[in-house]
N, C-alpha and C positions, 0 to 999 in steps of 0.2 A: 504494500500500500504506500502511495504516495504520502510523503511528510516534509511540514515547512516550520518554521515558526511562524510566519505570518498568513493566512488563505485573505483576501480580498473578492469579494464580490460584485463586479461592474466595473469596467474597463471604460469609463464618461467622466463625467467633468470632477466627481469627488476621486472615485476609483485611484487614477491615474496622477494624481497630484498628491497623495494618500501614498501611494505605490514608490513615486520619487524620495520623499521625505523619509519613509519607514527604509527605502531600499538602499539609500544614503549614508543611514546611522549605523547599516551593519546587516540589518536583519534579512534574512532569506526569507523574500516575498515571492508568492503566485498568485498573480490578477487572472483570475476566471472569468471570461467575457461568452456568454453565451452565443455573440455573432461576430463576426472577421472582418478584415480591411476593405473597407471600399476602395477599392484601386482604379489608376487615372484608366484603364483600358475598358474598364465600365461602364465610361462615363462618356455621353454622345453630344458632341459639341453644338452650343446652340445653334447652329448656321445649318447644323445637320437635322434640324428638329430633336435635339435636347431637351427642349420643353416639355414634351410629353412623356418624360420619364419623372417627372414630380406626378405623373396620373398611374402611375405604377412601381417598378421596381424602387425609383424612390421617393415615394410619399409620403409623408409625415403622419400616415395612418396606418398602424399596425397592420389593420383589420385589411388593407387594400395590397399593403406591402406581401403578407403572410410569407414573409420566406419561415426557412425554417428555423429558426431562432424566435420570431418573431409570434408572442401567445395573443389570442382575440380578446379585446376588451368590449366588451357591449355599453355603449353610454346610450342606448334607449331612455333609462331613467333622468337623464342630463341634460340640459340646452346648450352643453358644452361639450365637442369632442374631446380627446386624448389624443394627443400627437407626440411622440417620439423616433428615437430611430437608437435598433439596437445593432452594437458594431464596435470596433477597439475607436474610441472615441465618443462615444453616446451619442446625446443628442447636441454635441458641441459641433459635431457634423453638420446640422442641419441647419444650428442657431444663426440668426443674426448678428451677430456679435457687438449687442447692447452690453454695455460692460457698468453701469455705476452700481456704485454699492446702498446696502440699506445704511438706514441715519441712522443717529444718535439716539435721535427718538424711538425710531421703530422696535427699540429693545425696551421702551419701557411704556407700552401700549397702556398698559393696567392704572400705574404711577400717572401716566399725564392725562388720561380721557377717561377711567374710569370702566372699560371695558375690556374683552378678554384678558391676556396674561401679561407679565413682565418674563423676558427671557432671563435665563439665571445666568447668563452672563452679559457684558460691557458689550460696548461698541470698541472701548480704549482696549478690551483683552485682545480684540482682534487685529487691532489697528497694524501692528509689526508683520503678521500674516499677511492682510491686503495687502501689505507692502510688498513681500516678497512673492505672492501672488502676481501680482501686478508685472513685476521684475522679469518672472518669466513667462508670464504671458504676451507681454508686450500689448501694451494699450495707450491708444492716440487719442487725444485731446488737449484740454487745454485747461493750468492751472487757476486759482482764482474767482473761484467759479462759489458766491456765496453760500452758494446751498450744500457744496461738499468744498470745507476748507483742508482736506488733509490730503485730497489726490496730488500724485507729481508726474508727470505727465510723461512716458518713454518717449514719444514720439508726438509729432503734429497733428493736429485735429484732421480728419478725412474734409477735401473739400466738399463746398456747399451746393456749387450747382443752381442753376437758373432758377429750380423749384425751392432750393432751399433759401437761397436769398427773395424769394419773393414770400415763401411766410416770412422771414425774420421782419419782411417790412410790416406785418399784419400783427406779429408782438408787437411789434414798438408802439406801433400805433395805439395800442390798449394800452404800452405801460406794463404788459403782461415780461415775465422773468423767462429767459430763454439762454442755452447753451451749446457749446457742441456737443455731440453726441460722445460720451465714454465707449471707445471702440474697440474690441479687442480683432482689431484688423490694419495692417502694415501701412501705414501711408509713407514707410520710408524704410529700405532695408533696417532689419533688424535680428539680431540675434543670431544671423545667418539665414535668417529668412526674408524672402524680395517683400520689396511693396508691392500689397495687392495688386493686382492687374485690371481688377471686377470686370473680368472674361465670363465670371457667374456671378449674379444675382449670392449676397451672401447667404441668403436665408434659403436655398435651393440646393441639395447636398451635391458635394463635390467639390472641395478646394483645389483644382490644378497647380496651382504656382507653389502652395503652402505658407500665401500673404495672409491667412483667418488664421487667429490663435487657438484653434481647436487642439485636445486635449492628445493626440494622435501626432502631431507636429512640434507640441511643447513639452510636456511633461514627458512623453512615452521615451522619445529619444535618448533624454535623459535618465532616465531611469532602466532601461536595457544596459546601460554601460554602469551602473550602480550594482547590474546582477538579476535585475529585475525575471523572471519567469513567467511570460506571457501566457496562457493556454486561450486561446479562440477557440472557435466551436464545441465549446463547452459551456453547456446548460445545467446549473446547477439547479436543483429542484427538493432538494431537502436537508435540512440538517439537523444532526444527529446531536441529542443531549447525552451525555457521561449515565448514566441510572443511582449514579452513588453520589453524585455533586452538583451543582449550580454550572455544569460548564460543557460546551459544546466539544465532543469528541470529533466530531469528522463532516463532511458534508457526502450528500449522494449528487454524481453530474453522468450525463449524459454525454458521450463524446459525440465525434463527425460520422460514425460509423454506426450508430445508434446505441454502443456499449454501454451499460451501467456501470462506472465505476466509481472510485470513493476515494478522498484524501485527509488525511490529518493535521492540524495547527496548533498552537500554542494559543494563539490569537486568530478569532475569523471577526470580517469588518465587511458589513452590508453597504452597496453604493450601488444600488440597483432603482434608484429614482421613489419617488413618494409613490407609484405606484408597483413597482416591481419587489420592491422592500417588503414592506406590508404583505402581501402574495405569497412571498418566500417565507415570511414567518409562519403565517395563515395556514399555510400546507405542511406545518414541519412538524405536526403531533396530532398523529392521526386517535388518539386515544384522549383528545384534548380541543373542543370545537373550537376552542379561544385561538389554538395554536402557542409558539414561542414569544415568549416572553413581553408577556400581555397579561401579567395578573391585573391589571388595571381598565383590562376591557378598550384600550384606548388605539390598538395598532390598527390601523387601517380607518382610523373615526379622525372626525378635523381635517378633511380636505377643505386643501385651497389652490384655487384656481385662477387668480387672476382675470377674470371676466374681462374681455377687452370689447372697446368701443372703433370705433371705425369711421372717420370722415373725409370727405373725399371734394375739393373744391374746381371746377371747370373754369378755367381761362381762356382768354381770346385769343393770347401771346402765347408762343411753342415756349414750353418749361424742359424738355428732356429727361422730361421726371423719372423714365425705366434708364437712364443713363447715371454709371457710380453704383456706391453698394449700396444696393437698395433696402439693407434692415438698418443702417444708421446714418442720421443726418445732424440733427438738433433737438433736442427737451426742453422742456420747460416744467418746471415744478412749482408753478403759481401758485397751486390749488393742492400741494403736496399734506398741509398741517389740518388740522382740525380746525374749523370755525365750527362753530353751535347757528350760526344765522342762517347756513346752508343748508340748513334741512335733514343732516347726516354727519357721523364724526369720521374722521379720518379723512386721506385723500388719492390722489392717484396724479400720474403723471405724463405728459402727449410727449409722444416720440413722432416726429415727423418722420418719413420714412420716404423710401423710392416708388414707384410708381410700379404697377405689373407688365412681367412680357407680353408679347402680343398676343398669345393663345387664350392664357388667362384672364386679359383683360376683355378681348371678345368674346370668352365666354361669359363673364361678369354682366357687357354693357348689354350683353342679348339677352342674359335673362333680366334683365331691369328695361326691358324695351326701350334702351335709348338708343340700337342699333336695330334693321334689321338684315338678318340674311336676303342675301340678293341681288338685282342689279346695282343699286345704290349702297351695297355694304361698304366696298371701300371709300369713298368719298366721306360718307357717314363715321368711319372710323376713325381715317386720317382727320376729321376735324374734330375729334378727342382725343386721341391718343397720343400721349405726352404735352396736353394741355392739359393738363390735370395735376395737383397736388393732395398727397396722402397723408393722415397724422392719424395715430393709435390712441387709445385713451386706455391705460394699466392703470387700472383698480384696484387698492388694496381690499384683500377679502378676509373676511374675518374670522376665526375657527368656530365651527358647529358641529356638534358630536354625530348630528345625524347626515352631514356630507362625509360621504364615507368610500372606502372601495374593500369590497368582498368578496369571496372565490365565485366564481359561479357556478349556475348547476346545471345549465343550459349550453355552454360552450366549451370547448376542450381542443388543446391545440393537436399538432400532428402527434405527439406521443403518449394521447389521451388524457392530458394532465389539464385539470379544469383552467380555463382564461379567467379573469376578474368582471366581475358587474360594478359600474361605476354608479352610486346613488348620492345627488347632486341638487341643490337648486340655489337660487341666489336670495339672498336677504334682501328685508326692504332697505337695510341700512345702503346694500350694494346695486341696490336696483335706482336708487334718490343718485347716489354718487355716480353710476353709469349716463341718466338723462344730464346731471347739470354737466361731465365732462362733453357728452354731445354735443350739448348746445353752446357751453363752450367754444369748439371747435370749428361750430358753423359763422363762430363771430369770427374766428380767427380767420377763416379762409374770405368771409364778405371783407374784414380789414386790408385783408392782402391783397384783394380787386377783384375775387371770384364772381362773375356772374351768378351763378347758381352752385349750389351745394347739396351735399348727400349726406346721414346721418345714420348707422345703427349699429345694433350689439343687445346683446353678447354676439360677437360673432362668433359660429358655431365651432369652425374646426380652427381652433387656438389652444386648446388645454395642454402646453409645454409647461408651465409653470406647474409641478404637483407637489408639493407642500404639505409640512401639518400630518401625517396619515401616522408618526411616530415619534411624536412630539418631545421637545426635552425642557426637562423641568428637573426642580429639587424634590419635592414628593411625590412617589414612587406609585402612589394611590391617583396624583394626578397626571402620568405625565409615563413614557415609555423608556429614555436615557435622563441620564443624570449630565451635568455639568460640562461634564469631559466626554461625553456622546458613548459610552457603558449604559447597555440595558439594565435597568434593576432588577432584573431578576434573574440575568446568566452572565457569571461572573469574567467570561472572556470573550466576551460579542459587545461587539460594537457595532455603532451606526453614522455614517458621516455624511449620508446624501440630504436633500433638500425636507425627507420627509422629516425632518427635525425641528425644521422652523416651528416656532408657539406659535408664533405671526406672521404674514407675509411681505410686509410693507407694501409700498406700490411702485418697485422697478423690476425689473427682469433681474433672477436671484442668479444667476450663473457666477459671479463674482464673489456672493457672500458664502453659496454652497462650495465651492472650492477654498475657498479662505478656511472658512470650517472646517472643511476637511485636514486640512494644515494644521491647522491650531489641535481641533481632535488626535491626531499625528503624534505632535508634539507632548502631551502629556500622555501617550501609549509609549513614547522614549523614555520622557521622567518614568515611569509609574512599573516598566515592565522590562524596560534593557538586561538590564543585571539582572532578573530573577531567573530570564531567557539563555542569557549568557554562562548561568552557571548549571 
């Protein structure tokens, strides 16, 4: 039987930053990634109809993807999909590469508004982490930036673009707070990696150049030459508790060949995303409906989703909106804090963003009959297409025990092992904050000179953000990890993915679930080096 000190579970954005850190200090790590390398010979260049591989092989829907890694998530129950991509780089693959981090506030939700938790640790505890996060990830932007005083900037902000400068005239005009986009994408050789090319749309999978900081490019490299022990295609599906102690003896995986085999750790550490985490625990006691290390009832309850808003402004002047990376441009956090006047506590944050390729967007404009198929398609197009400007609206969402994700009884992937049911819906608190970012947005884009404007959300297929599902807290009766991301109730499992957040805040967590995972990292060195060592 295989034997490590370290087993890691998910090879994405905690996994692999997790895997460096731990593979660094010494310890003989194996990252078990359930899915393999997307490689550039995959990947069909836009000009050759590329496009239509985000309608398939690579789609940010499990359900559509179905390779063989890939388990069915049913969000029937949901007005939100589930979007990921599983692969040696998760869904950092796919991401955007929105990069700001959560505030100072967002750790103390309880303390300043009165509502859900305080997380039991600082924003200051992380701050050294983001930093060297940051470091090797390589992220562009720009210092100074009121609303986060502690980023230092690797590199230049990505430029702004016809589209982007024409909202920045549409903040100003309100007075509204606007920045560059925190990117974790090249705008200038770095690290030994080019500046992006944006030969691809960032948020469409496939980095050719390896200008996107995805977890596959930065961390992995580095941690192979640390010692690091890769395994892909291998599906882990259950893990095994000791019968005499508080402690996980081994996991069950699945290899390429469909073999059931097993390995053993000192330490195993879950980074299998707010929804893959939860699943894994959920399945790993079959004598036990709760599953692993859930005497709290609480694993797989408190999803959070990020409900996104969606607005879309029509100009008369060509903007070349689908031109650049199209997941990051410019934010604004106006509407980021709490006011009591708005009708709702907490806030969320517009990310301006790129315009869609041509496929996408004429399928968009036809089913909102603003085009039709026909003789007058093209003319009708070309007098939209890329006169248009895009901004998001990230909602923070607030935890509810009963948004949750559970095994299913309905679905089962290729090796009969049940997929998860997602049960979902959004608060009025989230539903008040979703209309005023709208209409927000729709001021924004008439400030900017839009003739006409479009407005809605949740948009359906968005649920990258999954959160909350294994929350960490100081009592063990509230909450699934403690402090240092240690389940309470299995004395050498750990948890480092996103499903830990108490709270979501409202920006894209990729930044703060890797940071965590560092920091979580760093006191599995304090706490466990020397007992491993000897």
């Amino acid at each position: 039987m295989e034997k490590y000190e370290v087993i890691i579970i998910g090879a994405g954005a905690s996994g692999l930053a997790s895997s460096w850190f731990l593979s660094k200090e010494g310890f003989k790590v194996a990252c078990f990634e359930q899915g393999d390398f997307l490689t550039k010979e995959e990947l069909v260049p836009l000009k050759k109809g590329g496009e239509l591989q985000k309608y398939n092989i690579l789609s940010p829907d499990p359900n559509i993807r179905s390779n063989f890694c890939d388990y069915p998530i049913d969000c029937s129950q949901s007005p939100i999909e589930i979007a990921n991509y599983n692969g040696v780089g998760g869904s950092t693959i796919l991401f955007s590469g929105q990069y700001p981090r959560l505030k100072t506030s967002d750790f103390k939700v309880y303390s300043n508004d009165g509502i859900a938790v305080d997380w039991p640790i600082r924003y200051e505890d992380l701050l050294p982490f983001f930093n060297i996060n940051d470091e090797l990830t390589g992220v562009s932007g720009l210092e100074g930036d009121v609303m986060e005083s502690n980023f230092r900037a690797n590199m230049p902000p990505l430029p702004f673009g016809e589209m982007g400068r024409k909202l920045i005239e549409g903040f100003e005009k309100l007075n509204w707070h606007w920045w560059p986009a925190y990117s974790a994408i090249n705008s200038i050789e770095y690290d030994g990696r080019p500046a992006d090319d944006h030969s691809r749309p960032s948020n469409m999978a496939g980095d050719i150049n390896g200008g996107k900081g995805s977890t596959n490019h930065t961390y992995l490299p580095k941690s192979l030459k640390h010692g690091l022990i890769l395994k892909t295609k291998s599906k882990v599906v259950k893990l095994i508790k000791d019968e005499n102690q508080d402690k996980i003896k081994k996991i069950i995986y699945i290899d390429e060949k469909g073999n059931q085999c097993s390995a053993m750790a000192d330490i195993f550490i879950l980074a299998s995303s707010g929804i893959g985490t939860p699943k894994l625990l959920l399945s790993s006691n079959e004598s036990n409906h709760r599953g692993l290390a859930n005497s709290s009832d609480l694993v797989g309850r408190n999803l959070m989703l990020h409900p996104l808003g969606y607005v879309e402004g029509h100009f008369s002047e060509k903007l070349n909106s689908n031109i650049g990376p199209q997941g990051c441009c410019i934010l604004s956090q106006e509407f980021y804090s709490s006011k009591k006047d708005r009708g709702f506590l907490r806030g969320y944050t517009f990310q301006v963003i790129g315009g869609p390729l041509p496929i996408e967007s004429a399928l968009n404009l036809s089913a909102r009959k603003l085009v039709k198929f026909g003789k007058s398609f093209i003319s009708e197009f070309q007098s939209i297409y890329n006169h248009t400007a895009h901004l998001t609206v990230i909602t923070e969402d607030l935890p509810e025990k009963n948004n949750r994700v559970i095994l299913s009884k309905n679905v089962v992937d290729k090796f009969n092992i049940s997929g998860v049911d997602i049960i979902y819906k959004l608060s009025e608190n989230t539903k008040k904050m979703l209309s005023h970012g709208l209409n927000n947005g729709r001021r924004i884009m008439k400030a900017a000179g839009a003739h006409k404007s479009f407005a809605s959300g949740p948009v359906r297929n968005t649920g990258w953000h999954t959160l909350g599902t294994c929350c960490m807290g100081n009592d063990p009766k509230k909450s699934v990890v403690n402090s240092f991301g240690k389940t309470h109730d299995i004395q050498n499992l750990f948890i480092i993915d996103g499903s830990i957040f108490p709270t979501s805040g409202g920006v894209n967590p990729a930044s703060t679930i890797q940071t965590l995972a560092l920091y979580i990292s760093s006191k599995i060195v304090e706490r466990y080096k020397y007992l491993i060592s000897k």
